[in-house]
C-alpha positions as CSV (number, residue, x, y, z in Angstrom):
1,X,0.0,0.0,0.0
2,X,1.0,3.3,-0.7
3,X,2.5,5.7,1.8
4,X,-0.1,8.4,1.1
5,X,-3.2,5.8,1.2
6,X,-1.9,5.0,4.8
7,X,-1.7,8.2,5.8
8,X,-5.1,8.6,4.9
9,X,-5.9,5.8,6.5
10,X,-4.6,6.9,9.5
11,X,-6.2,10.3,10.1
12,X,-9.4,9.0,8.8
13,X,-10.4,11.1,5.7
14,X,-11.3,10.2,2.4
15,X,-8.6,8.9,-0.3
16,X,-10.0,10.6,-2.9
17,X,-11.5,13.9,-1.5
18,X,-11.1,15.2,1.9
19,X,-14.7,14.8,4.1
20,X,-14.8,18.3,5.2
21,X,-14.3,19.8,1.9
22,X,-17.5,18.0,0.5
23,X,-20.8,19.7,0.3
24,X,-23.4,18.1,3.0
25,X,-24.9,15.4,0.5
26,X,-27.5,13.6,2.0
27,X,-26.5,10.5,0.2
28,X,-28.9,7.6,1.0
29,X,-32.0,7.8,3.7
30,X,-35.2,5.4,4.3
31,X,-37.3,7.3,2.2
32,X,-35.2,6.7,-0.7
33,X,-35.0,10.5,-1.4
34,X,-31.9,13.1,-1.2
35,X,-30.9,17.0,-0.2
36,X,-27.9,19.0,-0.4
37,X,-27.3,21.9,2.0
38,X,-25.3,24.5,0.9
39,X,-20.9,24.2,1.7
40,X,-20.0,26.4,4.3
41,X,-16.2,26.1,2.8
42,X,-14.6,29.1,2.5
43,X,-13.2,31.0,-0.9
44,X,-9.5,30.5,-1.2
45,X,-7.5,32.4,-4.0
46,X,-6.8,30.0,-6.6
47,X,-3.1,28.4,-6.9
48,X,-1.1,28.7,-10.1
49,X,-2.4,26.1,-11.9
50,X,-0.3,26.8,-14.8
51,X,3.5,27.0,-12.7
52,X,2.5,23.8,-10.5
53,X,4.6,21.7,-12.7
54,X,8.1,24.0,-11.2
55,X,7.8,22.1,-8.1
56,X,11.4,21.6,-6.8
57,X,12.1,18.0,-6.7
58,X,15.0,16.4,-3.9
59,X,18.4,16.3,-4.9
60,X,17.9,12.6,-5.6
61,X,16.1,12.8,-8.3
62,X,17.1,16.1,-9.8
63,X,19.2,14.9,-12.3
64,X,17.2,12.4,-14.1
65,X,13.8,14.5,-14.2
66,X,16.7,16.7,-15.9
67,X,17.5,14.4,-18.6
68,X,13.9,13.5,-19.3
69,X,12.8,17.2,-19.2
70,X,15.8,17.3,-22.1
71,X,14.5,14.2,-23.7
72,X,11.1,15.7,-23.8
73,X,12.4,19.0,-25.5
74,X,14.6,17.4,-28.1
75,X,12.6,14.3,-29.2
76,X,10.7,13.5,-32.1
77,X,9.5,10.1,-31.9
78,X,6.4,9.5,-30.2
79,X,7.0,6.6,-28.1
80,X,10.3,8.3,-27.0
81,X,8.2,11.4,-25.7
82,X,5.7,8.9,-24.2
83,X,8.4,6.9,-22.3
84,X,10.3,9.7,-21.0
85,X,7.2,11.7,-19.9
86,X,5.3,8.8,-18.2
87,X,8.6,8.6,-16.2
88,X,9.1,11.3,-15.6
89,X,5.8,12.1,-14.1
90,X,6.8,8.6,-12.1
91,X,9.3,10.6,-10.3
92,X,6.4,13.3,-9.2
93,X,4.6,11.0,-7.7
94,X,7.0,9.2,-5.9
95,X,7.7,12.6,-4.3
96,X,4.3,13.3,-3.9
97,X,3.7,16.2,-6.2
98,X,0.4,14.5,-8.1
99,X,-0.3,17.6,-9.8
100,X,3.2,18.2,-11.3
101,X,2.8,15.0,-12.3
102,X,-0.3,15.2,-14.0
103,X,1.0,19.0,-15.6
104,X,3.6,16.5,-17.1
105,X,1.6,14.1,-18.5
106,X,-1.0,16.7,-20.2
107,X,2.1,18.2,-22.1
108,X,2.7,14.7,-23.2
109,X,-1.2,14.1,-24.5
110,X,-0.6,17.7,-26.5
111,X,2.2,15.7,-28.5
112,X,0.2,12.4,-28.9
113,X,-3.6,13.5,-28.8
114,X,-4.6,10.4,-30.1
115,X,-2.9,7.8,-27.9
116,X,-6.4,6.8,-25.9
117,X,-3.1,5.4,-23.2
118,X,-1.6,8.5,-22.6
119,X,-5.2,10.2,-21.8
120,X,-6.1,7.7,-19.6
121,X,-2.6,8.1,-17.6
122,X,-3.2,11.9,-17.8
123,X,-7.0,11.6,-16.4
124,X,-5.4,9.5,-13.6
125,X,-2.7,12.0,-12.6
126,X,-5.2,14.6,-12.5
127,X,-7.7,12.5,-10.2
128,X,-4.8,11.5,-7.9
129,X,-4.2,15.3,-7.8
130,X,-7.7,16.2,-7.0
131,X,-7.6,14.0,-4.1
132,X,-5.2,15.7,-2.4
133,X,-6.4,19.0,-3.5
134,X,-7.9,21.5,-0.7
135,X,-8.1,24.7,-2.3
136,X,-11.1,25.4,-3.5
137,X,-10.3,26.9,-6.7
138,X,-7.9,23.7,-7.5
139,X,-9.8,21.3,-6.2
140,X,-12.4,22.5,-9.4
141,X,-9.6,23.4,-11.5
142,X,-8.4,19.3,-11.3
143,X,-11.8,17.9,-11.2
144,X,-12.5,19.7,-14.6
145,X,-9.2,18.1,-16.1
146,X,-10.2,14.7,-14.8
147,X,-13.3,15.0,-16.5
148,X,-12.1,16.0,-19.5
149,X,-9.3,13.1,-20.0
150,X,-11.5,10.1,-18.4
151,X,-14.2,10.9,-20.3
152,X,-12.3,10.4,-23.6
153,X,-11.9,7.2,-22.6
154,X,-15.2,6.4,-21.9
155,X,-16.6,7.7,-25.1
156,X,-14.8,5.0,-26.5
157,X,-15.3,2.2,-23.3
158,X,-18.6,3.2,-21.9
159,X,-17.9,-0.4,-19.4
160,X,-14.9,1.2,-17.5
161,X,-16.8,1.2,-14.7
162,X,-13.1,2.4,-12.6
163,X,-12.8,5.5,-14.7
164,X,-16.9,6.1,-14.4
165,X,-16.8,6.1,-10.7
166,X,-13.3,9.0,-10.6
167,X,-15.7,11.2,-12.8
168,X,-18.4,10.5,-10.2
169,X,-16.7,11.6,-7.7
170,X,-15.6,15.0,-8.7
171,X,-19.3,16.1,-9.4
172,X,-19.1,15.6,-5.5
173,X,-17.5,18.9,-4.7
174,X,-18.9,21.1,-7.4
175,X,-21.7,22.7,-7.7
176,X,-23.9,19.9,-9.0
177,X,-22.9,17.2,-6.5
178,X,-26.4,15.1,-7.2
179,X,-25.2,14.8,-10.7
180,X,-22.5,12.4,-9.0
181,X,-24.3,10.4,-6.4
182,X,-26.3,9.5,-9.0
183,X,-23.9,8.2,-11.0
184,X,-22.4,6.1,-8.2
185,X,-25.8,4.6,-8.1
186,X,-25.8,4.1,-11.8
187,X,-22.3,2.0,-11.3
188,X,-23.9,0.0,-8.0
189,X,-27.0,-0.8,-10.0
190,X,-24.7,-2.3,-13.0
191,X,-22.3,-3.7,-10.8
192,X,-23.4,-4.3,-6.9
193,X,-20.2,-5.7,-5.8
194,X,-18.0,-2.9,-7.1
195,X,-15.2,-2.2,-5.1
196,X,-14.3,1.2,-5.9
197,X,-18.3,2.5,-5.7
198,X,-19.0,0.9,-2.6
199,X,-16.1,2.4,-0.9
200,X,-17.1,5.8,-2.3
201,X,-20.6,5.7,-1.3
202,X,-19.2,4.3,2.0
203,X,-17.3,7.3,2.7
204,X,-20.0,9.9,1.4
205,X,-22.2,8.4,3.6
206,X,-19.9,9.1,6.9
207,X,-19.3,12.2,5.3
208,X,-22.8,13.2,5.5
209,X,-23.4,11.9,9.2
210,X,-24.7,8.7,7.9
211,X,-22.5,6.2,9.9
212,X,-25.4,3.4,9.8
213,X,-25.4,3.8,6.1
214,X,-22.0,4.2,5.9
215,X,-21.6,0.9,8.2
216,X,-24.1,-1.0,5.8
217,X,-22.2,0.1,2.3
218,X,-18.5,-0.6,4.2
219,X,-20.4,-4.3,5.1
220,X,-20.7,-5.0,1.6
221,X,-17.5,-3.9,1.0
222,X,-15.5,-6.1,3.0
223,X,-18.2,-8.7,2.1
224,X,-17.2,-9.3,-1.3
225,X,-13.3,-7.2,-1.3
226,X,-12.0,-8.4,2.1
227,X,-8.3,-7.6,1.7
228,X,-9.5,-3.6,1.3
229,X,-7.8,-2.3,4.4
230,X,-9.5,1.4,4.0
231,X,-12.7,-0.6,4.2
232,X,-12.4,-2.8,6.7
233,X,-10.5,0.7,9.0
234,X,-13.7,2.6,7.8
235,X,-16.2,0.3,8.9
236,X,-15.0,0.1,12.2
237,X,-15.3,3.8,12.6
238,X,-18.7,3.6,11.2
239,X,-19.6,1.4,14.0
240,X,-17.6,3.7,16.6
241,X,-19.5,6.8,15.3
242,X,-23.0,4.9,15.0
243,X,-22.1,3.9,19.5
244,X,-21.8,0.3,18.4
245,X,-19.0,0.0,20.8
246,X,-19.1,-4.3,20.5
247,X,-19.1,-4.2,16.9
248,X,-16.8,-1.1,16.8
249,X,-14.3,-3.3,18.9
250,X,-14.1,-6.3,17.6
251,X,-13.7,-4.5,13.8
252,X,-10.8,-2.5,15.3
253,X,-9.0,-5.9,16.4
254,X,-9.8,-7.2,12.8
255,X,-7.8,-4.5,11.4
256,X,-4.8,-4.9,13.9
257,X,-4.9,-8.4,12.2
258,X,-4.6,-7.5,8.4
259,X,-1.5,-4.9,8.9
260,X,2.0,-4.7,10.5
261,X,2.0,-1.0,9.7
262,X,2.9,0.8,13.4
263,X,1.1,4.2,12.2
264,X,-2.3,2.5,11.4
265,X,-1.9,0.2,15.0
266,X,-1.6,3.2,16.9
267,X,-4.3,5.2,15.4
268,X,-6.1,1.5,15.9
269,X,-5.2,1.7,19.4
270,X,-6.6,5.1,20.0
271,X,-9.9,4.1,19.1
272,X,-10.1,0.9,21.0
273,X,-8.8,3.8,23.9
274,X,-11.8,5.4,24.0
275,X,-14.2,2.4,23.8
């Protein structure tokens, strides 16, 4: 697992969009029906979008995200530009810099519009970045990009049920966040056991106080994906939150089972603290 999905893990947000930056989306209730309250999230100014990709990078890797850069200026072949920009957005995200990364990787679509690869890599980048995201302006600035690449390739794949549900979720935080809930029921209705939906709707659900929903889509989850540690960490939370302290407890212990990680054990810990 990656570093970043543990940390994640660890101080309990969402992987894909922070909680607290979500509008209130009332996502599922008994009467089958759904309201969204207004975001109390404050304007930010917006970040250079256009200079992100100047990010200074750690001596170790300085000189070969040189080369590439020189690579990527002096070649002509496009498999040449392909392979030297794909890597060189690797080093990006090894260092954590998912928008650089995904900067690099739209310059790289501008010199191969048609490779349907190269678009799906960029869409990727720019959903990885959105995740992370937490200005408010950039957070719509990157959604917009993901939308545009992803849904290239689903013009041509309308099954790619993965990609679907990364569009999905950045209708979430915009301004039309119903237009992506429903989706994410369009995607559970085709496919009930999908992973990457059920977590989503899992973690919409806390987000909107809905920890007994949120319990319910997380018990799916782990029903049919048991090895998703997010999931099986989320639903004990759920439990926690929903004061179903046995349940709560013996979920925590579960996930002290599944990892060796000593972050996630102590965040574990804290939990089964307080119970």
């Amino acid at each position: 697992m990656k570093k970043s999905q543990l940390i994640l893990i660890v101080v309990g947000v969402c992987t894909i969009v922070g909680l607290y930056a979500l509008p209130k989306v009332v996502v599922d209730n008994e009467a089958g029906t759904t309201s969204v309250e207004d975001s109390s999230a404050p304007e930010t100014s917006a970040s250079d979008v256009a200079g992100m990709h100047e990010n200074e990078l750690s001596s170790e890797n300085r000189s070969e995200a040189d080369q590439l850069r020189a690579t990527l200026a002096s070649a002509k072949d496009p498999s040449e530009i392909s392979a030297a920009g794909k890597s060189l957005a690797a080093i990006y995200q090894k260092e954590g810099m998912f928008d650089s990364a995904a900067y690099i990787l739209e310059e790289v679509v501008v010199l191969n519009p048609t490779n349907l690869e190269l678009i799906e890599e960029a869409g990727k980048a720019y959903y990885e970045a959105y995740s992370f995201a937490l200005d408010k302006a950039k957070v719509e600035n990157l959604a917009e990009k993901t939308r545009t690449y992803l849904n290239q390739v689903l013009e041509k794949d309308p099954s790619r049920l993965d990609l679907k549900t990364k569009v999905a979720m950045t209708y979430v935080s915009s301004a039309n966040p119903m237009q992506g809930i429903a989706m994410m029921r369009e995607i559970l209705e085709a496919d009930p056991q999908n992973e990457d939906g059920l977590f989503n709707m899992g973690v919409l659900s806390m987000q909107s106080g809905q920890y007994k929903r949120a319990a319910e889509r997380f018990e799916e989850l782990v029903k049919y994906h048991p090895d998703n540690l997010q999931g099986q960490f989320y639903l004990a939370v759920s439990y926690f939150e929903s004061k179903e302290k046995n349940k709560a407890k013996a979920q925590f212990e579960e996930v002290k089972k599944m990892t060796q990680d000593s972050v996630i054990l102590e965040s574990v810990q804290t939990y089964l603290d307080k119970l």
